[in-house]
C-alpha positions as a Python dict, from the first residue, in 0.01 Angstrom:
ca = {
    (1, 'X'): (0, 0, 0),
    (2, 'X'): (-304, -65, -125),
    (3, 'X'): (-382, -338, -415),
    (4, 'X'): (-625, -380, -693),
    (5, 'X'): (-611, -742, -750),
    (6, 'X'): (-666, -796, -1146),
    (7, 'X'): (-612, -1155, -1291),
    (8, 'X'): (-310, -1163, -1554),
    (9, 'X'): (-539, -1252, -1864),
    (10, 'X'): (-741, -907, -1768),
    (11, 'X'): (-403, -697, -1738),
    (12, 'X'): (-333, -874, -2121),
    (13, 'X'): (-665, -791, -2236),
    (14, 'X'): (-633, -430, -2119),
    (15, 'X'): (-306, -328, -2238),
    (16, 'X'): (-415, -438, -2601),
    (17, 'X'): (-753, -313, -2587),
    (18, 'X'): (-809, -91, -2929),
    (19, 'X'): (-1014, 165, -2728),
    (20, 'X'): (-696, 219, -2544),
    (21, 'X'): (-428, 311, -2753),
    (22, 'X'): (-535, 627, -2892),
    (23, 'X'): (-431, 787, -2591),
    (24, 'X'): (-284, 550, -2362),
    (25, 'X'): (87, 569, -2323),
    (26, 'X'): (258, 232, -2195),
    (27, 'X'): (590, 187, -2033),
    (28, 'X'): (726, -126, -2007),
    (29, 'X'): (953, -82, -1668),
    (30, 'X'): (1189, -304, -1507),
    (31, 'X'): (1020, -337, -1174),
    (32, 'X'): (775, -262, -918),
    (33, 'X'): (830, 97, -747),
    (34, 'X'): (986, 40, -394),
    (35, 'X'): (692, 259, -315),
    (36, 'X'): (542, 608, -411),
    (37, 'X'): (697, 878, -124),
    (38, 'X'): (997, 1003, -284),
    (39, 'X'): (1142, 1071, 76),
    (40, 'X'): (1195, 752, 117),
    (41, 'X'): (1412, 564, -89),
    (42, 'X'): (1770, 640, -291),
    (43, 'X'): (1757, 393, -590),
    (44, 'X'): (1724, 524, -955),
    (45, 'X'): (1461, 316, -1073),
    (46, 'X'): (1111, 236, -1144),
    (47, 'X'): (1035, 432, -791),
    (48, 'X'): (1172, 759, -924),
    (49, 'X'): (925, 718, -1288),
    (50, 'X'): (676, 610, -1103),
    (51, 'X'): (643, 909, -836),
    (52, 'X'): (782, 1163, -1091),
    (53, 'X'): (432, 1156, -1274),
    (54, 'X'): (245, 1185, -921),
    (55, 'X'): (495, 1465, -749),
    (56, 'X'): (660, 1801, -824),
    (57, 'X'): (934, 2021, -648),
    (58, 'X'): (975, 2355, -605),
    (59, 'X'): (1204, 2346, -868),
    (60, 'X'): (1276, 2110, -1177),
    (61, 'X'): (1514, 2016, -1391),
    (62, 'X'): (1483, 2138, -1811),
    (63, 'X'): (1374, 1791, -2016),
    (64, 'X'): (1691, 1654, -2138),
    (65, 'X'): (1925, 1923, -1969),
    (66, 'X'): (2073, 1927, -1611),
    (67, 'X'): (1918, 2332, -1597),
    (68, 'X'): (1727, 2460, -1300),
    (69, 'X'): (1362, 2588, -1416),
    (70, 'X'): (1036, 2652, -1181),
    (71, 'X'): (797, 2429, -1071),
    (72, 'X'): (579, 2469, -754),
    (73, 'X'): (815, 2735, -701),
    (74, 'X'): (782, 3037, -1005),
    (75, 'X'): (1110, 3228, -893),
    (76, 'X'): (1373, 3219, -668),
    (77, 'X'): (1666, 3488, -525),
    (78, 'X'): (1975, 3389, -308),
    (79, 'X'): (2151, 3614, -69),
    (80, 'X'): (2465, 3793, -149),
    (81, 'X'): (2622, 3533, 95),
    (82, 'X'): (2453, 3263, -30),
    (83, 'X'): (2324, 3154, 292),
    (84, 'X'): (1910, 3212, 237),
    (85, 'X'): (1699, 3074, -97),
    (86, 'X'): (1383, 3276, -103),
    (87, 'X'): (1131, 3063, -278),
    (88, 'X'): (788, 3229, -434),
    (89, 'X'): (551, 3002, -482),
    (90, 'X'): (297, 2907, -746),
    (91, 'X'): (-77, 2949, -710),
    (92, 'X'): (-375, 2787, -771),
    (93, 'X'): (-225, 2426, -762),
    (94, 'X'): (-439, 2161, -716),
    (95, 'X'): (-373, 1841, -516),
    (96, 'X'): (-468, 1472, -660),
    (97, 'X'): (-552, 1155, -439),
    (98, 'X'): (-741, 809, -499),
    (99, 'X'): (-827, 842, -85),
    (100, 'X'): (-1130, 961, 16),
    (101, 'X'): (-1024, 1191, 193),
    (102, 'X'): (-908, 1481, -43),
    (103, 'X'): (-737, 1839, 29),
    (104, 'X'): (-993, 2040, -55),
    (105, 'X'): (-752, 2345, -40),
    (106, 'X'): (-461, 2474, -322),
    (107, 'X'): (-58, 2414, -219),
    (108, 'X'): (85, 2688, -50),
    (109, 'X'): (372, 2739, 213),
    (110, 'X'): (236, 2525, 494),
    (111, 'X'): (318, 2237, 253),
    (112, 'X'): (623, 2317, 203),
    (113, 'X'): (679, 2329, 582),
    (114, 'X'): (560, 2013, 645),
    (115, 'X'): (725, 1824, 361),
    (116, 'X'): (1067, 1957, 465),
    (117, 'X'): (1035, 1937, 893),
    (118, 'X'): (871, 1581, 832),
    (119, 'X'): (1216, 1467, 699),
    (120, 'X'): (1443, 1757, 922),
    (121, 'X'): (1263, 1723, 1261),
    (122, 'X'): (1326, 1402, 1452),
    (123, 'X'): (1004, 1505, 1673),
    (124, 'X'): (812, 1635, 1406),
    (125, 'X'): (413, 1437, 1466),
    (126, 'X'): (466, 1242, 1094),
    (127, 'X'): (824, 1207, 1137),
    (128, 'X'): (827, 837, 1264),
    (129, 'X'): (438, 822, 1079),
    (130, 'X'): (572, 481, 898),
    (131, 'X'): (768, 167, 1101),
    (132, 'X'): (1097, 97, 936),
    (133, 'X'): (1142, 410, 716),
    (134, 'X'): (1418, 611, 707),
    (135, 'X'): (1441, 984, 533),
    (136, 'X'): (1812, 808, 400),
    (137, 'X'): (1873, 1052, 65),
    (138, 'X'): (1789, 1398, 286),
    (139, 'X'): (2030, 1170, 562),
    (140, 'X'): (2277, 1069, 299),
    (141, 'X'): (2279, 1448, 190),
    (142, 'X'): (2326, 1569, 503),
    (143, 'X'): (2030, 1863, 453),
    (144, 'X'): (1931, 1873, 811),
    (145, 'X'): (2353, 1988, 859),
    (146, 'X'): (2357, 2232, 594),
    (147, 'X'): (2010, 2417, 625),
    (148, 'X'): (1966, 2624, 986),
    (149, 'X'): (1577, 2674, 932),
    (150, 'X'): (1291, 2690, 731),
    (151, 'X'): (1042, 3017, 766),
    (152, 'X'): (713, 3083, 610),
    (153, 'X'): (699, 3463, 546),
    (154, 'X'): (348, 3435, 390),
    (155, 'X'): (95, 3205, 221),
    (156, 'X'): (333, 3192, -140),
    (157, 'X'): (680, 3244, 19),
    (158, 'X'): (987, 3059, 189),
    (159, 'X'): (1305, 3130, 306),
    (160, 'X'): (1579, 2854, 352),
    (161, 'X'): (1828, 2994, 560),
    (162, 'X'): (2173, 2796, 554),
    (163, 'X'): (2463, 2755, 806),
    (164, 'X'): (2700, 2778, 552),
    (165, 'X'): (2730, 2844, 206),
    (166, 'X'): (2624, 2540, -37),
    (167, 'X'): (2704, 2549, -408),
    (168, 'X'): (2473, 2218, -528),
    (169, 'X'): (2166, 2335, -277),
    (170, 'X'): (1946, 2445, -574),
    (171, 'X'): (2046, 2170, -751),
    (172, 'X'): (1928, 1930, -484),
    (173, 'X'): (1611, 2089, -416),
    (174, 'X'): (1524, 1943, -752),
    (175, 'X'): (1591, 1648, -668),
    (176, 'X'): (1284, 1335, -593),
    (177, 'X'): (1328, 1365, -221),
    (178, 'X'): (1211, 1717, -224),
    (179, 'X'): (843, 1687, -337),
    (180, 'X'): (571, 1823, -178),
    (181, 'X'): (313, 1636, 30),
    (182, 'X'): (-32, 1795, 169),
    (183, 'X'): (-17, 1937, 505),
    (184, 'X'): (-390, 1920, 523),
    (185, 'X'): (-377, 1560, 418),
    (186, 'X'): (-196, 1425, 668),
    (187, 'X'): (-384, 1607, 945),
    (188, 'X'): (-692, 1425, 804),
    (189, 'X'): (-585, 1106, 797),
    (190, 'X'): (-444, 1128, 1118),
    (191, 'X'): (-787, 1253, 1205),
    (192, 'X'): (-961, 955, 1101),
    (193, 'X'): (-718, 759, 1260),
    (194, 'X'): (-541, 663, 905),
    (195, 'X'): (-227, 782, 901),
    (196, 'X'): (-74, 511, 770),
    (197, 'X'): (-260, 575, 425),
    (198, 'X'): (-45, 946, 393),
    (199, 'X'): (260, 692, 234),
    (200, 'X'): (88, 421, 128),
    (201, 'X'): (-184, 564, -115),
    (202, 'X'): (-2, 889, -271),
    (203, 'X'): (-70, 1268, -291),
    (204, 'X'): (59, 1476, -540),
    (205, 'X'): (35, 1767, -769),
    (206, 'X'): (202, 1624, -1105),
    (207, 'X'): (80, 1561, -1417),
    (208, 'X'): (-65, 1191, -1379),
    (209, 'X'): (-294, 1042, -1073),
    (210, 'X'): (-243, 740, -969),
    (211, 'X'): (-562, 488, -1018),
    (212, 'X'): (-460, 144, -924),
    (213, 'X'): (-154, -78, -846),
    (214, 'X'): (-88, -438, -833),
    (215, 'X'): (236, -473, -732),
    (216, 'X'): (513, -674, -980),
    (217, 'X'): (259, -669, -1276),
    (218, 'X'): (113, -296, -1335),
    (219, 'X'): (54, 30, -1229),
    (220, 'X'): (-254, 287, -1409),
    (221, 'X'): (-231, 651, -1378),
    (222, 'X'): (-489, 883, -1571),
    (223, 'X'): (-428, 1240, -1635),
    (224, 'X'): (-453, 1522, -1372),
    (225, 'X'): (-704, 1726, -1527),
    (226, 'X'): (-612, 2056, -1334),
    (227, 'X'): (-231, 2024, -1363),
    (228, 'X'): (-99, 2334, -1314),
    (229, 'X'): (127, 2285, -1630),
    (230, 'X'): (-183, 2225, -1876),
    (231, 'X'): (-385, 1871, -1870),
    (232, 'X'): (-106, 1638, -2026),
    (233, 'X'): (-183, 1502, -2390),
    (234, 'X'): (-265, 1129, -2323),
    (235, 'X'): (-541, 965, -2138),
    (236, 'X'): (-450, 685, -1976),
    (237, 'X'): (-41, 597, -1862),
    (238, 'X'): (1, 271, -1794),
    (239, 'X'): (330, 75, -1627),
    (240, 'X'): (348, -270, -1739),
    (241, 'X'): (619, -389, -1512),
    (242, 'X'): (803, -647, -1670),
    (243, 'X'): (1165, -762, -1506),
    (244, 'X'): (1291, -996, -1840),
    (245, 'X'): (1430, -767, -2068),
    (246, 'X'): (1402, -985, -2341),
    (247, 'X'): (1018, -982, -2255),
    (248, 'X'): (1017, -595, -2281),
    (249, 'X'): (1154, -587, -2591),
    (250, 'X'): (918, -819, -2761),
    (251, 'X'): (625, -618, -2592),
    (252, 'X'): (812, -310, -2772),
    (253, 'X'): (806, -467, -3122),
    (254, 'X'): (444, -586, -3071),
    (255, 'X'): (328, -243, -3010),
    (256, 'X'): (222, -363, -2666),
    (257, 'X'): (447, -78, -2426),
    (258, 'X'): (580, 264, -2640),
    (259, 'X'): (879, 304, -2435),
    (260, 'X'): (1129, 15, -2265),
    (261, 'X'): (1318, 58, -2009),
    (262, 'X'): (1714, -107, -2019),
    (263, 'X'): (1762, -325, -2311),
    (264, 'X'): (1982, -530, -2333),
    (265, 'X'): (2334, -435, -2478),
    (266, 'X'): (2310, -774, -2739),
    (267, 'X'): (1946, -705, -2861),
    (268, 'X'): (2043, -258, -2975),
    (269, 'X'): (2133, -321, -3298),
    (270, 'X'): (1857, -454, -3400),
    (271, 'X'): (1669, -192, -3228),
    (272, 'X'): (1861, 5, -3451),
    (273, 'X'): (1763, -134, -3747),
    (274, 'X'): (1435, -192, -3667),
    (275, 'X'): (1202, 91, -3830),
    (276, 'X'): (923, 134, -3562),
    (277, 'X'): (1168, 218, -3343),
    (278, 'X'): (1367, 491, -3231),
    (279, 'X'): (1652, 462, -2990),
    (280, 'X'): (1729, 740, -2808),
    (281, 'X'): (2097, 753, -2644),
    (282, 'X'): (2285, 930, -2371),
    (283, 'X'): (2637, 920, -2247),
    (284, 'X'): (2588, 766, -1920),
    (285, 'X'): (2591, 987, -1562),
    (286, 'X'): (2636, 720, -1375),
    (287, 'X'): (2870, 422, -1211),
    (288, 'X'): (2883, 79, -1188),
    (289, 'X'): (3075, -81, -867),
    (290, 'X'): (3130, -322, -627),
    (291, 'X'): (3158, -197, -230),
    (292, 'X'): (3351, -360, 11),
    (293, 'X'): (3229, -323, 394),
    (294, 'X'): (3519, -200, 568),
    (295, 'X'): (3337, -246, 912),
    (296, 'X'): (3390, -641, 836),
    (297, 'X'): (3709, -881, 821),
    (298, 'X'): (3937, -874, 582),
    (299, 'X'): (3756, -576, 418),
    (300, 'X'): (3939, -334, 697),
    (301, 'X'): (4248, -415, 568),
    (302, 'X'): (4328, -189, 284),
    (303, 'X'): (4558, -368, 114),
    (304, 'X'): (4313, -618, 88),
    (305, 'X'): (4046, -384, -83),
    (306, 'X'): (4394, -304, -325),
    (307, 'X'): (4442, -659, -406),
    (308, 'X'): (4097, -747, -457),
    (309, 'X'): (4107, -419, -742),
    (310, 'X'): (4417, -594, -908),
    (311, 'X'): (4232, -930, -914),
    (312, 'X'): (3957, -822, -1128),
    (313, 'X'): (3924, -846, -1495),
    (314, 'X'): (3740, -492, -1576),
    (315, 'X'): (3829, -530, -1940),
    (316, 'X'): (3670, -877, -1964),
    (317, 'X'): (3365, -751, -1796),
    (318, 'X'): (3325, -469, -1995),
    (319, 'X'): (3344, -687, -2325),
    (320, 'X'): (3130, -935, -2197),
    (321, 'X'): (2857, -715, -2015),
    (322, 'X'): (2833, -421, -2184),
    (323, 'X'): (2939, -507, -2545),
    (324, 'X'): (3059, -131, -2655),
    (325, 'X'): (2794, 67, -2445),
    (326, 'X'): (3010, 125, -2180),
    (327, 'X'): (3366, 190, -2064),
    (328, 'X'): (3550, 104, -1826),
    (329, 'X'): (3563, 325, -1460),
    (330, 'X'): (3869, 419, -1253),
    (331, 'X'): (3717, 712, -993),
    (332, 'X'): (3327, 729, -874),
    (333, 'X'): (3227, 1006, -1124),
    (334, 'X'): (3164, 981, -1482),
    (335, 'X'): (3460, 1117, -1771),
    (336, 'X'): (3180, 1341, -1883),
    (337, 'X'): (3141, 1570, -1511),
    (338, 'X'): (3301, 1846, -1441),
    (339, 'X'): (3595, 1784, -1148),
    (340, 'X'): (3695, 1436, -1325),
    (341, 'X'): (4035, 1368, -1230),
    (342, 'X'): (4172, 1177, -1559),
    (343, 'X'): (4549, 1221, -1366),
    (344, 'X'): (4414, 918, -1150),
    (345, 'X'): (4613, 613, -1256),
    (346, 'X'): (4368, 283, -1214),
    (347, 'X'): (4534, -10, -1089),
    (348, 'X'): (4694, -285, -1298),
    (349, 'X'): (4505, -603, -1407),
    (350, 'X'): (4799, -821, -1224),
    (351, 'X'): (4662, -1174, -1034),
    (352, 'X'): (5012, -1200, -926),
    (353, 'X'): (5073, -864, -786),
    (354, 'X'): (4717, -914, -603),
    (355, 'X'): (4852, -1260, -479),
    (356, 'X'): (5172, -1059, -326),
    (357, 'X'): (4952, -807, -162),
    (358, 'X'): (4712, -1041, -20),
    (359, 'X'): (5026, -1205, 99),
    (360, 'X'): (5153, -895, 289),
    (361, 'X'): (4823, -905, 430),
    (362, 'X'): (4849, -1247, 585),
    (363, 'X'): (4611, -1413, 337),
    (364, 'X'): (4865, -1552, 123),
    (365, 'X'): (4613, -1895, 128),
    (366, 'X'): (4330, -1611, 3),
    (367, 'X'): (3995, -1644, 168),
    (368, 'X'): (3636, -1695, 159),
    (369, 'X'): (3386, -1375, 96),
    (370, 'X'): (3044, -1382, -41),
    (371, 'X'): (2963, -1132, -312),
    (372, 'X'): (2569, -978, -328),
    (373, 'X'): (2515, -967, -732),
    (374, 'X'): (2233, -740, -840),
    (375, 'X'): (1846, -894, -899),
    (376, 'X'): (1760, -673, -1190),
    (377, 'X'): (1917, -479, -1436),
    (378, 'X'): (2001, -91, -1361),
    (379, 'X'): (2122, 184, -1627),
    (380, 'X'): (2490, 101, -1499),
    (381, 'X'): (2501, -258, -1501),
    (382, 'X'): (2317, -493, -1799),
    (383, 'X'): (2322, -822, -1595),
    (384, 'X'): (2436, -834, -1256),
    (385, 'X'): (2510, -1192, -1215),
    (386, 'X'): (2687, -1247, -1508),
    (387, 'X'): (2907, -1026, -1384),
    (388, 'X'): (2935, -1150, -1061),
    (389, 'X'): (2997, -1498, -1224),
    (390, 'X'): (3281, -1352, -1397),
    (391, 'X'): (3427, -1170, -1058),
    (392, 'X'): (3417, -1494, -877),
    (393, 'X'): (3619, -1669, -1181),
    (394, 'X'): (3897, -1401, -1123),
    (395, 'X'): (3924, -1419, -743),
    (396, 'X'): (3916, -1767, -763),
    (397, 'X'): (4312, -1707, -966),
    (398, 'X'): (4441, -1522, -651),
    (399, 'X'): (4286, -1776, -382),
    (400, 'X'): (3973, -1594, -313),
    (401, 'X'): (3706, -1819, -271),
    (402, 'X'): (3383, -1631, -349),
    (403, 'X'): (2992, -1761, -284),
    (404, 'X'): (2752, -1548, -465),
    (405, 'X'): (2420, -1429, -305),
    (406, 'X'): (2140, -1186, -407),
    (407, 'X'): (1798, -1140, -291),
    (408, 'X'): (1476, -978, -436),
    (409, 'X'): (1544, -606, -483),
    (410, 'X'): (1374, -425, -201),
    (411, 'X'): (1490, -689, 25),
    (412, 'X'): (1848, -663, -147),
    (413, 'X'): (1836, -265, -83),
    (414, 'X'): (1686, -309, 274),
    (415, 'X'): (1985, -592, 386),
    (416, 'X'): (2277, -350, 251),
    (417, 'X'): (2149, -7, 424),
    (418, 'X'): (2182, -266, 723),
    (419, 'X'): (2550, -297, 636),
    (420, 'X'): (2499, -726, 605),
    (421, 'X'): (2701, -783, 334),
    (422, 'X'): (3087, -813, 302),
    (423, 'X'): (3112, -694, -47),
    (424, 'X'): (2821, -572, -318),
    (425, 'X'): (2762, -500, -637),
    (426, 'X'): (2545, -172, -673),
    (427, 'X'): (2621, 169, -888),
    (428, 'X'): (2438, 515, -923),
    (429, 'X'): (2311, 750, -1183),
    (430, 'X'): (2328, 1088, -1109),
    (431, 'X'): (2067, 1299, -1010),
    (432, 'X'): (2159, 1663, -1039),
    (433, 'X'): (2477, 1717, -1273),
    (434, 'X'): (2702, 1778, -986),
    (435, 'X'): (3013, 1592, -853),
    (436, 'X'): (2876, 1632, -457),
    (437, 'X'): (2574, 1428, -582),
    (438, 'X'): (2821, 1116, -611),
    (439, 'X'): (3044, 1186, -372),
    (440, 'X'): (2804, 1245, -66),
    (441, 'X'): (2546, 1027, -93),
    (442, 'X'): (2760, 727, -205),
    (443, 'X'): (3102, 751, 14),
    (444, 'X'): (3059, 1039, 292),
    (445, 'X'): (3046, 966, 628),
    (446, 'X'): (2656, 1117, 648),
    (447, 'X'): (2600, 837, 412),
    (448, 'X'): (2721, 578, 637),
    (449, 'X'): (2432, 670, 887),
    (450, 'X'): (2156, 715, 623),
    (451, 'X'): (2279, 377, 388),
    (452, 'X'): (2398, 503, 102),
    (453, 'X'): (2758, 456, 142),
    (454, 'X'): (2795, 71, 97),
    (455, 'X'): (3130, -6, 164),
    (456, 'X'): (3042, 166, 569),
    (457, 'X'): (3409, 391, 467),
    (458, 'X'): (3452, 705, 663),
    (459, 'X'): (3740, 893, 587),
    (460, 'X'): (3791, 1240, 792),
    (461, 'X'): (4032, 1390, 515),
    (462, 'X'): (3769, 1292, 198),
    (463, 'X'): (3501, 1419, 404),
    (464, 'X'): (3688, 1733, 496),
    (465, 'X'): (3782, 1817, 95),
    (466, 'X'): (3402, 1750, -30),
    (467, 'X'): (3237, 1967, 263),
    (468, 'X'): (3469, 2242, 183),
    (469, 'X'): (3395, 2198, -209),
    (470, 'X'): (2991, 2249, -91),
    (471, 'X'): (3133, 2585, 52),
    (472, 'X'): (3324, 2690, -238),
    (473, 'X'): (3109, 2928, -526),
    (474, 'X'): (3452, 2910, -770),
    (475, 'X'): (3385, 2553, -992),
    (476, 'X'): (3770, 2547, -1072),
    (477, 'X'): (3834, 2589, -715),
    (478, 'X'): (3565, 2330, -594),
    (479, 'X'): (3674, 2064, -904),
    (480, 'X'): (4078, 2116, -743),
    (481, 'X'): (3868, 1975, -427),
    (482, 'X'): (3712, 1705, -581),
    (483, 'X'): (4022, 1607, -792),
    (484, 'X'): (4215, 1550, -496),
    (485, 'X'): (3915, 1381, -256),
    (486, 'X'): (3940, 1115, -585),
    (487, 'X'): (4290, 1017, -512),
    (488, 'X'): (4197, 934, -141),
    (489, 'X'): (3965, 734, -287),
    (490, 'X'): (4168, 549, -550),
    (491, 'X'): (4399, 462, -263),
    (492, 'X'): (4227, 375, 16),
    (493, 'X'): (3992, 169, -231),
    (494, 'X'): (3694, 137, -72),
    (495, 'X'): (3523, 16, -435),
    (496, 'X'): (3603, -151, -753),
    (497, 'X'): (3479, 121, -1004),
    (498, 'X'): (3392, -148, -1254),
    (499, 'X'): (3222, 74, -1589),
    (500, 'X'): (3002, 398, -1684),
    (501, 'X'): (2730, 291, -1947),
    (502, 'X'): (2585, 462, -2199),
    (503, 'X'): (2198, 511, -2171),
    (504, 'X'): (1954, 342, -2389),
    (505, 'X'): (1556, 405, -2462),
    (506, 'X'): (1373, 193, -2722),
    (507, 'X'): (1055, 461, -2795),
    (508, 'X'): (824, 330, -3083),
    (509, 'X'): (794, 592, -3377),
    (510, 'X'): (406, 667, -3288),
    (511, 'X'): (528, 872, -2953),
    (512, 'X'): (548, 1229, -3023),
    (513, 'X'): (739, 1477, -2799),
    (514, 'X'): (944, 1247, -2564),
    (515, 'X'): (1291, 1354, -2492),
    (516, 'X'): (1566, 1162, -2307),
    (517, 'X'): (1647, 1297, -1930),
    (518, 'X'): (2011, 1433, -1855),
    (519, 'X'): (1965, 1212, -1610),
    (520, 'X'): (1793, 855, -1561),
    (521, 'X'): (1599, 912, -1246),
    (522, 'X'): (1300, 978, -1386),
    (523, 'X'): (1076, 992, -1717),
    (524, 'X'): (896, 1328, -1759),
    (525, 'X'): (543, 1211, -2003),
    (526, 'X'): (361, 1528, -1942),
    (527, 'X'): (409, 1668, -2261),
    (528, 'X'): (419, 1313, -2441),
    (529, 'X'): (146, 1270, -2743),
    (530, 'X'): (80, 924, -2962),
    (531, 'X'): (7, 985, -3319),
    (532, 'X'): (-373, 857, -3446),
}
């Protein structure tokens, strides 16, 4: 990717700058973006705000709602049978790159064909265009399973025609790993012999282009004069990437970012209090967990995974971590989606039932593991290794000897799709509003393959009950599905569900028209305004 290399006392200089702040929005993130092709990567997090201002779909979701509206796409119809999606697509939308190399024509259906077969078609020409990538949320998904083709009826139109019926497709479609490249652009940097630069330097049609990046300490954007949407209301969006939340927040009260990203659970009520600030809430889509690999020793054994469940403190954590903004998780959806099974009875806090059942085991001495704590914060878990600190305290009263490791995000995310730890701590914030957007890309066997299933679990019965709730049209029908598929999963206990948190956004009182996403993978600024 490339770099502008700007000394830290310029980056200061510039983010205070009076000419600036008129109409210069900054956003104090967490971290650098694991890079800008959203067909890439499957973590909600700086990635998914940071490519959400340069990308659009075909459709989108409604600003602080879960509902389906258009984007590059102005109007859709689905079969009778629900097996084809006829998309009609919008015209005279204009691309946006910093390369030299510019499309010089509008998008239309040839993009769409190439975004899709890049990711579908394993001998597609751009397919393998980057070493070491992997297409792992369309993998996870399974999309190159449930759709049979794409065709191009004309210049404006597309047909997705399924193999089966599939409830959450439109739903996924709006999700980040469906935006649109430039057909044309890739030919021409493969042309010049580039092609390297088609996901290293992005190309978009959203609302922001990107101008620079130096990776862990900013990223510029200015607006997209020609966005299809209307030119968006400030200048200049800046990410000031700053991991220490405690940082962020004292950036916040100086005026020196507009919006935070993850405060901390101890600093809210005096966010509260504090009148420059609003803070915005949402109940939280999401999960908090830890994953144990069940391809590794003891970790195959399920009344291991059981005892380990039994060993851990959840109450303690959730007092100590979250402080009141969250509670505490027994199944891998939230209380708040549809198809919640509230039946599910969560194990006992018991070290001395856990001892017993290690004991059955043949591990009545316990056992060394390591546990991977997270780096940085996420919406579903305020400080990973506190928490792992006070996991390790736990085991340690059942004879489970744990060493605690992390590593630097994008290498922690690139070491787990490898399947090289024994057990993890990671979690997931929904993208869509629909129950098969947990369960599939987080514990189906498609999600082995593509990374997203952690704990490596593959079992044919789950997998059998969420494929058939994809088929099923009738919600009550496909949440009787899901409610059982969560009982295989409560007893073969692949995971520790440890909490659901409630979302947080500090936004300083001058920022007009921001609203809160349904859900946290991205931040939509288009519309956003600062008052003079």
């Amino acid at each position: 990717m490339f770099m502008l290399r700007l000394a830290t006392a310029a980056l200061a200089a510039a983010l205070t700058l009076p000419a600036l702040a008129a109409k210069t929005l900054v956003y104090c993130s967490e971290g650098s973006p694991e890079g800008f092709n959203s067909q890439f990567f499957t973590t909600n997090t700086t990635h998914d705000a940071a490519s959400a201002q340069l990308m659009n779909r075909l459709v989108e979701f409604e600003v602080g709602t879960t509902n389906i509206v258009p984007g590059l796409a102005t109007s859709w119809e689905i079969s009778p049978d629900g097996l084809a999606y006829t998309f009609h697509l919008r015209r005279g939308v204009k691309f946006h790159t910093t390369q030299k190399f510019k499309p010089t024509r509008d998008f239309n259906a040839d993009d769409v064909m190439y975004s899709w077969y890049r990711m579908a078609d394993p001998n597609h020409p751009f397919h393998k265009n980057s070493p070491g990538q992997t297409y792992a949320y369309f993998e996870d998904m399974g999309m190159a399973r449930i759709v049979e083709k794409l065709e191009k009826l004309d210049d404006y139109t597309v047909r997705f025609k399924l193999r089966q019926p599939e409830a959450p497709f439109l739903a996924n479609m709006a999700m980040d790993f469906m935006s649109i490249l430039s057909a044309e652009h890739a030919e021409k940097m493969n042309a010049a012999g580039s092609p390297e630069l088609i996901d290293r330097e992005p190309v978009g049609t959203g609302p922001f282009q990107l101008v620079s990046y130096q990776k862990d300490a900013v990223i510029r954007y200015k607006a997209h004069e020609q966005y299809w949407d209307g030119r968006p209301a400030i200048d200049n969006l800046i990410f000031a990437i700053t991991p220490d939340a405690s940082v962020r927040y004292a950036k916040i009260k100086a005026g020196e970012c507009q919006l935070m990203a993850f405060p901390k659970p101890a600093d809210l009520a005096q966010m509260k209090a504090d009148p420059a600030l609003n803070l915005m809430s949402k109940e939280g889509l999401n999960i908090g967990y830890i994953a144990f690999n069940v391809e590794k020793k003891p970790f195959d054994d399920k009344r291991v995974r059981q005892a380990l469940n039994m060993a851990i403190n959840k109450k303690a954590i959730l007092d100590t971590i979250y402080q009141g903004a969250g509670q505490m998780a027994k199944n891998p959806i939230p209380p708040i989606m549809w198809g919640y099974n509230d039946r599910v009875k969560d194990y006992d806090y018991s070290p001395d039932k856990a001892k017993a059942l290690l004991a059955q085991a043949g591990l009545k001495d316990g056992f060394e593991m390591e546990l991977w704590y997270l780096p940085v914060q996420r919406p579903y878990n305020p400080d990973g290794k506190r928490m792992g600190e006070l996991i390790q305290a736990d085991l340690a009263k059942v004879g489970v000897r744990v060493k605690l490791i992390t590593y630097e995000w994008g290498e922690y995310r690139k070491r787990s799709k490898a399947g090289e730890h024994q057990a993890i701590m990671f979690g997931w914030s929904g993208d869509n509003g629909d129950p098969d957007n947990f369960f599939t890309p987080l514990l189906s066997c498609d999600a082995v393959k593509g990374g997203g299933n952690n704990a490596k679990w593959c079992n044919k019965e789950f997998d059998d009950l969420i494929a058939k709730a994809t088929r099923t049209a009738d919600r009550k029908e496909r949440a009787k599905l899901y409610e059982k598929a969560q009982e295989i999963v409560k007893d073969e206990a692949p995971w520790v569900p440890i909490a659901h948190s409630v979302r947080f956004e500090p936004v300083r009182k001058e920022v007009k028209n921001y609203k809160m996403a349904a859900v946290p993978v991205s931040h939509f600024l288009s519309k956003v305004d600062l008052a003079k």
